[in-house]
C-alpha positions as CSV (number, residue, x, y, z in Angstrom):
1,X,101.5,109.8,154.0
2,X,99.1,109.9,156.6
3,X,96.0,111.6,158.0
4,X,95.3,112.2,161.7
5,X,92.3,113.5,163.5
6,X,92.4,116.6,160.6
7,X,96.3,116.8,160.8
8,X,98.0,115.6,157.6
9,X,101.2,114.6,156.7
10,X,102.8,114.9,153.5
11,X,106.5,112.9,152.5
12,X,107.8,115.0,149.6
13,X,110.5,113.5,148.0
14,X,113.9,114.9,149.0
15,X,116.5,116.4,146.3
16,X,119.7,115.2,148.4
17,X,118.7,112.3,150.4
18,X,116.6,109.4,150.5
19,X,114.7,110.2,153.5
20,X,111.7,112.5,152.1
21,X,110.6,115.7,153.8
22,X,107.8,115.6,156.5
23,X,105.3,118.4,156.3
24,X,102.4,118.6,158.5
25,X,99.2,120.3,157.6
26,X,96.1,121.3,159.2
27,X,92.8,121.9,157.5
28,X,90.5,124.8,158.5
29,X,87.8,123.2,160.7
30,X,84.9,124.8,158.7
31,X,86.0,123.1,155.4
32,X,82.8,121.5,153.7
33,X,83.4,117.9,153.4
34,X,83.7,117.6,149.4
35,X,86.3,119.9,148.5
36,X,85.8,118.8,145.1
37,X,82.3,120.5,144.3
38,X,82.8,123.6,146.4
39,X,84.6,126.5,145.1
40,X,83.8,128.6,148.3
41,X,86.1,126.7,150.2
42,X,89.4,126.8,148.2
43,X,91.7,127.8,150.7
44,X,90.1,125.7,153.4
45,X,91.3,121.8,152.5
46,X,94.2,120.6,150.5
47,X,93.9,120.5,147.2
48,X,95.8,117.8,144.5
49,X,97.4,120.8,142.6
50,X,99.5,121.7,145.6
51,X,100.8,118.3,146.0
52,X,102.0,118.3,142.1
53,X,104.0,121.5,142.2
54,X,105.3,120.4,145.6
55,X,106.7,117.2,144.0
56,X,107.6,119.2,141.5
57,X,109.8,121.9,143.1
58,X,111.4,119.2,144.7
59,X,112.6,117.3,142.0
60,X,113.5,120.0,140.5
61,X,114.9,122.5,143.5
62,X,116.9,125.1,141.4
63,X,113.2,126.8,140.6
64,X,113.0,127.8,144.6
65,X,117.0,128.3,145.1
66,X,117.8,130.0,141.8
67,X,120.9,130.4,139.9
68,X,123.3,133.2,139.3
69,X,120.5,134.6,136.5
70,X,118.5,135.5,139.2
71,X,117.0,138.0,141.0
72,X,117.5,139.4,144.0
73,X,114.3,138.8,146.5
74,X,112.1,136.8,148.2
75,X,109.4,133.4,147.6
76,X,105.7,134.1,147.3
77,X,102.9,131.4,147.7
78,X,99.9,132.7,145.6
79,X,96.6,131.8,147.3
80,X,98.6,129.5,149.7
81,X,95.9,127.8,150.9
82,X,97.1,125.1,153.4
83,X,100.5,126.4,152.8
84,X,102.4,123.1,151.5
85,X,104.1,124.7,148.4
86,X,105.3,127.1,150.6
87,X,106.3,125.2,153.2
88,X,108.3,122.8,150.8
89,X,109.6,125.9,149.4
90,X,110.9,127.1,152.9
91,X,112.4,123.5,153.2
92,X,114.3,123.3,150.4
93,X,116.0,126.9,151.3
94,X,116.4,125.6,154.7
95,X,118.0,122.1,153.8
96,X,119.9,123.4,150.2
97,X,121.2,127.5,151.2
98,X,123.9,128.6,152.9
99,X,123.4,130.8,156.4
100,X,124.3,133.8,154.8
101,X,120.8,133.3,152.6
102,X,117.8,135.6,153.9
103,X,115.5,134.7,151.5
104,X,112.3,134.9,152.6
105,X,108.9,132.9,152.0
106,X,105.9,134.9,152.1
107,X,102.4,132.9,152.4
108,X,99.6,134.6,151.4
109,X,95.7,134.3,150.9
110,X,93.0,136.4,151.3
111,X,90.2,134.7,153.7
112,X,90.9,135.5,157.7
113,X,89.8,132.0,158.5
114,X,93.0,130.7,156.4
115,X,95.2,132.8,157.3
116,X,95.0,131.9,160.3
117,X,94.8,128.4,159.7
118,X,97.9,128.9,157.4
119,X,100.2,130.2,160.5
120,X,99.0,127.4,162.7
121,X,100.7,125.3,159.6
122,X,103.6,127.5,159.9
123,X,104.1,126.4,163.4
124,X,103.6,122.6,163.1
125,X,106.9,122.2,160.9
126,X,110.3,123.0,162.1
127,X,112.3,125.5,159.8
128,X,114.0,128.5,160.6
129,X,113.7,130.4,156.8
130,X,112.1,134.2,157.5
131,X,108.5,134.1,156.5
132,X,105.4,136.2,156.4
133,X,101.7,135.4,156.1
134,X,99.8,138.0,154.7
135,X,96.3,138.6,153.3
136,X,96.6,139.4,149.5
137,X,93.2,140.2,147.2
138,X,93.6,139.8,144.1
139,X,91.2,142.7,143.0
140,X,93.7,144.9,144.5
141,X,96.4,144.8,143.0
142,X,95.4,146.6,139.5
143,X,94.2,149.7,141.1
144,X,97.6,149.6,142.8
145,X,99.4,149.0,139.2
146,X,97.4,151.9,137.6
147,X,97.7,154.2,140.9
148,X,101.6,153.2,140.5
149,X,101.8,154.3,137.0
150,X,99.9,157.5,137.4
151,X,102.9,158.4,139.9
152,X,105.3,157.3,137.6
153,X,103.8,159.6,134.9
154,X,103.7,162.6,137.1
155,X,107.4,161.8,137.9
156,X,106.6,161.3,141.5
157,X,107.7,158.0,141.9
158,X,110.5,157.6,140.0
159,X,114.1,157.8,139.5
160,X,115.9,158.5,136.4
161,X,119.6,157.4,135.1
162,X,121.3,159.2,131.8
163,X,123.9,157.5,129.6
164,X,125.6,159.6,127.1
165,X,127.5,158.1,124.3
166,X,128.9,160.6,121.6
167,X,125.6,160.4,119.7
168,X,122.6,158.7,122.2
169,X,121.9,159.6,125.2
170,X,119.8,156.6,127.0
171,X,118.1,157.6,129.5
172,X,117.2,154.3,132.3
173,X,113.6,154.8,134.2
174,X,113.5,152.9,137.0
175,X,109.8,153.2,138.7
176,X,109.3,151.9,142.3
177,X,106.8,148.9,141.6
178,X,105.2,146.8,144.9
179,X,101.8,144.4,145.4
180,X,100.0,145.7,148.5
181,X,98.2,143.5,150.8
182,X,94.5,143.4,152.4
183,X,95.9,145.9,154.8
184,X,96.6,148.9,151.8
185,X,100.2,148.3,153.0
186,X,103.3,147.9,150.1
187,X,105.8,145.1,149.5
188,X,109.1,144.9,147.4
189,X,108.4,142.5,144.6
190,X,109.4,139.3,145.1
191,X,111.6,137.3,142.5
192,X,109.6,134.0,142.8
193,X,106.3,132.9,142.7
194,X,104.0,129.5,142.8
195,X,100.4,129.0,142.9
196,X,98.4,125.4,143.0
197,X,94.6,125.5,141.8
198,X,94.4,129.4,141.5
199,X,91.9,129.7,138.3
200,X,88.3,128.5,139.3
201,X,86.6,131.2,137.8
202,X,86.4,132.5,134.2
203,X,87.7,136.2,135.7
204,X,90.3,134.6,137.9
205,X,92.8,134.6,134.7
206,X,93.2,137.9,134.2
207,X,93.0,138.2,138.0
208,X,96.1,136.1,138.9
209,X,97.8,137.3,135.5
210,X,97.3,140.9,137.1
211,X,98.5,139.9,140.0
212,X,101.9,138.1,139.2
213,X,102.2,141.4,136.8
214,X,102.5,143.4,140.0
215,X,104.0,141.4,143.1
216,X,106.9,139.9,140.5
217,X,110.5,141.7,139.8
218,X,111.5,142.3,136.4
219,X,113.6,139.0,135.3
220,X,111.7,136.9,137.8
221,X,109.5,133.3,137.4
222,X,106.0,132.5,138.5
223,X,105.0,128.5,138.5
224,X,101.6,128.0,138.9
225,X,99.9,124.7,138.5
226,X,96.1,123.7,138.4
227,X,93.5,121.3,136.9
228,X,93.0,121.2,133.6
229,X,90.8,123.1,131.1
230,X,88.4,120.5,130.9
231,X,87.6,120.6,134.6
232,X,88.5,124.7,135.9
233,X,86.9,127.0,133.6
234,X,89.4,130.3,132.8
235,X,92.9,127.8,132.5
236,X,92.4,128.3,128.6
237,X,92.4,132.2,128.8
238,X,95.4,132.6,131.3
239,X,98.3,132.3,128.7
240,X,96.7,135.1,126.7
241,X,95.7,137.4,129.6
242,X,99.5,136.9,130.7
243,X,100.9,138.1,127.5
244,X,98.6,140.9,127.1
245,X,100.3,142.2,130.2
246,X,103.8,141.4,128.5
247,X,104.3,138.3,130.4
248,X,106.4,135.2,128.8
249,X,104.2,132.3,129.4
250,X,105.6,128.7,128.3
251,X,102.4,125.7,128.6
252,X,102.9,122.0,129.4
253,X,99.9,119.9,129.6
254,X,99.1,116.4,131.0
255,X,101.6,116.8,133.3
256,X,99.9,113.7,135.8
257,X,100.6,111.5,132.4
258,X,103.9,112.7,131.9
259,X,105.1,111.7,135.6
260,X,104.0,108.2,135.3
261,X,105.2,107.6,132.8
262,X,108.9,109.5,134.1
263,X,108.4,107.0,137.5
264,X,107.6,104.2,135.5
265,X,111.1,104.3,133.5
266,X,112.9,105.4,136.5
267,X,110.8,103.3,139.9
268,X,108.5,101.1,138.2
269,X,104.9,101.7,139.7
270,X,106.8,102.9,143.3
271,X,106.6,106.3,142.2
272,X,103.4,106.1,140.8
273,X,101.6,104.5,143.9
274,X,103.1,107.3,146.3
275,X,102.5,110.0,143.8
276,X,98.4,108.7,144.0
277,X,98.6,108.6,147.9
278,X,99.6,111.7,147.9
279,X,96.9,113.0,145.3
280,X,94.4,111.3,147.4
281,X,95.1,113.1,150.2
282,X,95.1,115.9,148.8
283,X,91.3,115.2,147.6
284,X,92.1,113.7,143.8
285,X,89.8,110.7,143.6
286,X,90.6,108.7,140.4
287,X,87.6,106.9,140.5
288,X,84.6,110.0,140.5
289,X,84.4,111.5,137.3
290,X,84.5,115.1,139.0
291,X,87.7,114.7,140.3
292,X,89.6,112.6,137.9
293,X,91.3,115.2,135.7
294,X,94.9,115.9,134.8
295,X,96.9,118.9,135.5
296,X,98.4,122.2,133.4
297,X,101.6,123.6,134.5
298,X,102.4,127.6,133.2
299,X,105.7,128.7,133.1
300,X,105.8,132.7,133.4
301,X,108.6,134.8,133.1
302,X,108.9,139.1,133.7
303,X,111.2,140.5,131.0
304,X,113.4,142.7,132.5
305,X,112.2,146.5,131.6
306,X,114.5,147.5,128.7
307,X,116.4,151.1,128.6
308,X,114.7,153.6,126.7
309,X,116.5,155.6,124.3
């Protein structure tokens, strides 16, 4: 861990090797200085959230690389930010995947300003995994969902698949779902998604639930991570504003506790001590009561449509 001149670098421990993985970040230069009371400047500074779910996917790489249950597609960072999910993402396809793999990691937020900031990222660590940065607003996407289903009830955008047994006949819909971007442009769904500190606002739940809804493939997984109720207000309403949309959501709270006390039956306080560092540089400050809080991880899962009959 280390912080130079605005440059920071993260050691994320590595699934298949002692040696961690180096990722280098750059924060916007505009950031206010206390990330920690400003919710105007989200995706401008790093954030503790992302350096929990980047821990996290890499202790636990099969939710980036998948399995034979998954999907087909590609990786999508949520609000990206600084981009260091998605650049540990894009490292652990790079270091655990075959050539043959053409996944690919798409990075997106809405601000110019961090987009921007989140290519210059892009450029300071060496991988070779196909990517995108895109602008992505979250108010968008469920005007596109309901423009999409008007299509799909005029039979415009749709194709349709009969099964005939000797009494049913089962007929398959299959309705050509994307997310589009800032640009009013469309994009395939994508079969993955993770998101660090995304709920700040009481609307943002049913925002980012909306938004997963749309820009995640039937049978795919979002992981999105973020403080706690106690200090973000709208974590307690997400579950419910992702099941209204049909969404399986599984909770797990405390999740800062729960890895100490993991490292301390596995490291002793090693983990724990480079698990804070890390935290720290990603703005957590133990010590201040408005940044001492613990985290909430969400599990999400997209049932896969079922036939009609």
């Amino acid at each position: 861990m280390s912080n130079d001149n605005n440059t920071l670098t993260f050691s994320i421990p590595s699934f298949t090797s002692e040696d961690p993985h180096k990722i280098l970040l750059h924060q916007a230069t505009n950031a206010d200085e206390d990330q920690g009371l400003s919710e105007t400047n989200t995706g401008f500074v790093m954030w503790p959230s992302a350096v929990m779910l980047s821990h996290h996917i890499s202790k636990n790489p099969s939710i980036v690389l998948g399995d034979d249950n998954s999907p087909d597609g590609d990786v999508m960072e949520l609000g990206a930010g600084c981009g260091l999910v998605g650049l540990t993402a894009a490292t652990l396809l790079q270091n655990h995947t075959d050539e043959d793999n053409d996944d690919k990691v798409i990075f997106t937020d809405y601000n110019p300003v961090v987009l921007e900031n989140l290519q210059k990222n892009i450029d300071l660590n060496d991988f070779d995994v196909d990517h995108k940065v895109l602008g992505l607003d979250w108010f968008d996407q469920e005007e596109h969902q309901e423009q999409q289903q008007q299509q799909s009830d005029d039979g415009s955008d749709t194709t349709g698949e009969e099964t005939t047994t000797n009494t049913t006949t089962t007929t398959t819909t299959t309705t050509t779902t994307t997310w589009v971007d800032v640009e009013g442009n469309e994009h395939a769904q994508v079969r993955l998604i993770l998101g660090a500190d995304l709920i700040v606002c009481t609307n943002d739940a049913d925002l980012v639930a909306s938004t997963i809804d749309s820009a995640l493939i039937d049978g795919g997984k979002a992981f999105i991570l973020g403080a706690d109720q106690y200090t973000r207000f709208g974590v307690q309403n997400f579950p419910d504003a992702c099941r209204q949309l049909g969404l399986k959501v599984t909770v797990h709270e405390d999740l800062l506790e729960t890895n100490f006390a993991v490292a301390e039956e596995v490291d002793g306080e090693v983990q724990q001590e480079q698990l804070m560092e890390e935290l720290e540089l990603g703005g957590y400050n133990q010590r201040a009561a408005t940044m001492a809080h613990d985290f909430t991880f969400f599990h999400i899962t997209k049932p896969i449509a079922k036939a009609v009959a």
